[in-house]
FITIKOL-777851 format. One line per 3 residues: number of its first residue (from 0); their letters; for each residue x, y, z of N, C-alpha, C. Coordinates in steps of 0.2 Angstrom, whole numbers. Atoms other than C-alpha are relative to their C-alpha. Layout:
// residues N
NUM = A = X/Y/Z/X/Y/Z/X/Y/Z  ... $
***
This chain:
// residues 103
0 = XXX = -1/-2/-6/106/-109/-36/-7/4/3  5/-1/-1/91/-105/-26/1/6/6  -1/-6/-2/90/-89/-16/-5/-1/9 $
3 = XXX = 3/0/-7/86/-90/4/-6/5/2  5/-4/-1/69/-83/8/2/5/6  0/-5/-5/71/-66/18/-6/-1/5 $
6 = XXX = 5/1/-5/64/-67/35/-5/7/1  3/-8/1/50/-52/39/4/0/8  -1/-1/-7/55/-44/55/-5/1/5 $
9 = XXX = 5/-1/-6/44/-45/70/-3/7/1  3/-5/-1/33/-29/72/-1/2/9  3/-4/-8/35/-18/92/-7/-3/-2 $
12 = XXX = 9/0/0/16/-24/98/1/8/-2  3/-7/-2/15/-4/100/-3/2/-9  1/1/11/18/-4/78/-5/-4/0 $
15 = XXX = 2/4/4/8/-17/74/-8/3/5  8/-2/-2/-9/-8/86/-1/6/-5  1/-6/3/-5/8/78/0/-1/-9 $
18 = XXX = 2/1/5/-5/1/60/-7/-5/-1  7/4/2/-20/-10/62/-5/5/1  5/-5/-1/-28/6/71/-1/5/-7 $
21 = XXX = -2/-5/6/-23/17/56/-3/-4/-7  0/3/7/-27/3/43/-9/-2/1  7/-4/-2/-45/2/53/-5/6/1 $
24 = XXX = 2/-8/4/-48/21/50/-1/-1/-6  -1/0/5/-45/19/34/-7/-3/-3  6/3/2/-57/6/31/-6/4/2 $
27 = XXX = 5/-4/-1/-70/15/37/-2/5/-3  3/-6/4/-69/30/30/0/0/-6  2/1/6/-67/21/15/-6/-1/-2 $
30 = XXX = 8/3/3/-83/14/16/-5/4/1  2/-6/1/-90/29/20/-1/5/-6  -3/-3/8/-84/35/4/-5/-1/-5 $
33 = XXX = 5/2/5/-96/23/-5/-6/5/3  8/-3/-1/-112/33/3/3/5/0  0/-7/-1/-106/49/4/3/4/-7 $
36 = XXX = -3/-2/7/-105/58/-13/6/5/2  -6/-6/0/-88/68/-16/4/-4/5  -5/2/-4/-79/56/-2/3/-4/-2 $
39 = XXX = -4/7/1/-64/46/-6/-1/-4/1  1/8/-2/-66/27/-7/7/-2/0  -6/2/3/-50/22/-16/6/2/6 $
42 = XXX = -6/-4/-5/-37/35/-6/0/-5/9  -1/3/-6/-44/26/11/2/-6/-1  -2/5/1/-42/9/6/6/-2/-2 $
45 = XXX = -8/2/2/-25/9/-1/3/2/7  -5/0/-8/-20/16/18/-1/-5/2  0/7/-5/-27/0/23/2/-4/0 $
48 = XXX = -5/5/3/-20/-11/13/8/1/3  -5/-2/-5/-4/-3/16/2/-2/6  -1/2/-8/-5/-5/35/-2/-6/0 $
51 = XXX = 2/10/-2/-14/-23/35/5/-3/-3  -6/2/3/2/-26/22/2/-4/4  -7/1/-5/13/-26/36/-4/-4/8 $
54 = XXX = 2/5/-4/2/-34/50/-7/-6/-1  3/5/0/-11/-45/43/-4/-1/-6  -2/2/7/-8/-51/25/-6/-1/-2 $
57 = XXX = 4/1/1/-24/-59/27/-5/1/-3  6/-4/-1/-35/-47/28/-2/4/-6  2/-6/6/-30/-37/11/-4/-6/-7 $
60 = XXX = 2/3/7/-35/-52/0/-9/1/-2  7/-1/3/-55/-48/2/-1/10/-3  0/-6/6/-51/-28/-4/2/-2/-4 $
63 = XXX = -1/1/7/-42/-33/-17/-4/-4/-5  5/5/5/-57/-44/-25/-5/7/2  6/-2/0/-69/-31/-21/2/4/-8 $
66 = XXX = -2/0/9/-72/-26/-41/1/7/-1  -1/-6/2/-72/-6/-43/8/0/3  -4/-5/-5/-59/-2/-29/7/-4/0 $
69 = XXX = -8/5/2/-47/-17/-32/4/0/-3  -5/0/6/-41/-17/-48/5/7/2  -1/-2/-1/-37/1/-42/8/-1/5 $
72 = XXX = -2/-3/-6/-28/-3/-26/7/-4/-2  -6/5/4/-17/-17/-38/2/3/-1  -2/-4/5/-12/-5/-49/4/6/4 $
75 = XXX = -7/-5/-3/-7/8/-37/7/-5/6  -5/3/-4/3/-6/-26/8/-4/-6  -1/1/6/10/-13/-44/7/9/-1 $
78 = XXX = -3/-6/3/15/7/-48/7/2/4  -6/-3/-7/27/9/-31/3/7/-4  -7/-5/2/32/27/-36/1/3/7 $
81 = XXX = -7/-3/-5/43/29/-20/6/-6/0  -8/3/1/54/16/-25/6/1/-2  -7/-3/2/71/18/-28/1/-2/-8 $
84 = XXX = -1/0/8/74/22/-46/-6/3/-4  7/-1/6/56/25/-53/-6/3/2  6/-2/0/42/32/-52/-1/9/-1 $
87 = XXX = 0/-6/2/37/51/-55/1/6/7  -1/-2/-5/42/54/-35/7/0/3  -5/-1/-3/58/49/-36/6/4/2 $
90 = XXX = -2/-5/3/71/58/-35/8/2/-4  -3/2/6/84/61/-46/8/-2/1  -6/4/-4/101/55/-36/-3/-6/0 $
93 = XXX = 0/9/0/93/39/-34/-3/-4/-9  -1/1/5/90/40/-53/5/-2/-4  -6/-1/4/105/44/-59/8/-7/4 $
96 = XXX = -3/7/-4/113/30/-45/-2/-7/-3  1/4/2/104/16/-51/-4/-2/-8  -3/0/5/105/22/-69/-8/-1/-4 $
99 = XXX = 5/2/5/87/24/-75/-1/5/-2  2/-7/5/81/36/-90/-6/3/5  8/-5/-3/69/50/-83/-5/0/-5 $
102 = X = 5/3/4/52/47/-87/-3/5/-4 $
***
C-alpha cells in the first residue's frame, strides 16, 4: 500500500520575504564568520538553511556541500532536538506520551 505524498502548504508572500530575508541575514553573517575570528559561522548558516528549508529547497544544496560547515549543518538537521519525543529539549510529557526512555 503505498502512502499519498503530503502536499506542502503554500507560504503568505509576507512569510516567505521575511524567511528568505531572515535566511539572507544569516548567510552573511555567516560568512562573515569565516573572516572574522571568534564570529560564528555554523550558528548563522543553520538559520539559513532552516529558512531557505521552507522557501527555497534549492538553495540549501550548495551549504550543505561546502566541506567544514556542511557535515555540521547535517548533523544538526539529522539531530532535530525539538522533535516530539527526543532530543535533550524535549520535554518530558511528550516523552512519557509517546513512550521514549530518557536519554
Amino acid at each position: 500500500m503505498s502512502e499519498t505524498p503530503r502536499l506542502r502548504k503554500a507560504l503568505h508572500p509576507a512569510a516567505r520575504w521575511a524567511l528568505d530575508g531572515l535566511g539572507a541575514l544569516g548567510l552573511v553573517a555567516g560568512t562573515i564568520g569565516i573572516f572574522v575570528p571568534g564570529w560564528p559561522t555554523t550558528v548563522f548558516w543553520i538559520v539559513s538553511v532552516l529558512c531557505f528549508l521552507k522557501t527555497r529547497p534549492g538553495a540549501v544544496r550548495p551549504l550543505l556541500r561546502t566541506p567544514i560547515v556542511g557535515p555540521a549543518i547535517v548533523w544538526f538537521l539529522r539531530w532535530r532536538p525539538f522533535a516530539q519525543g527526543g532530543g535533550p529539549f524535549a520535554a518530558p510529557t511528550l516523552r512519557k506520551r509517546a513512550r521514549v526512555p530518557p536519554q
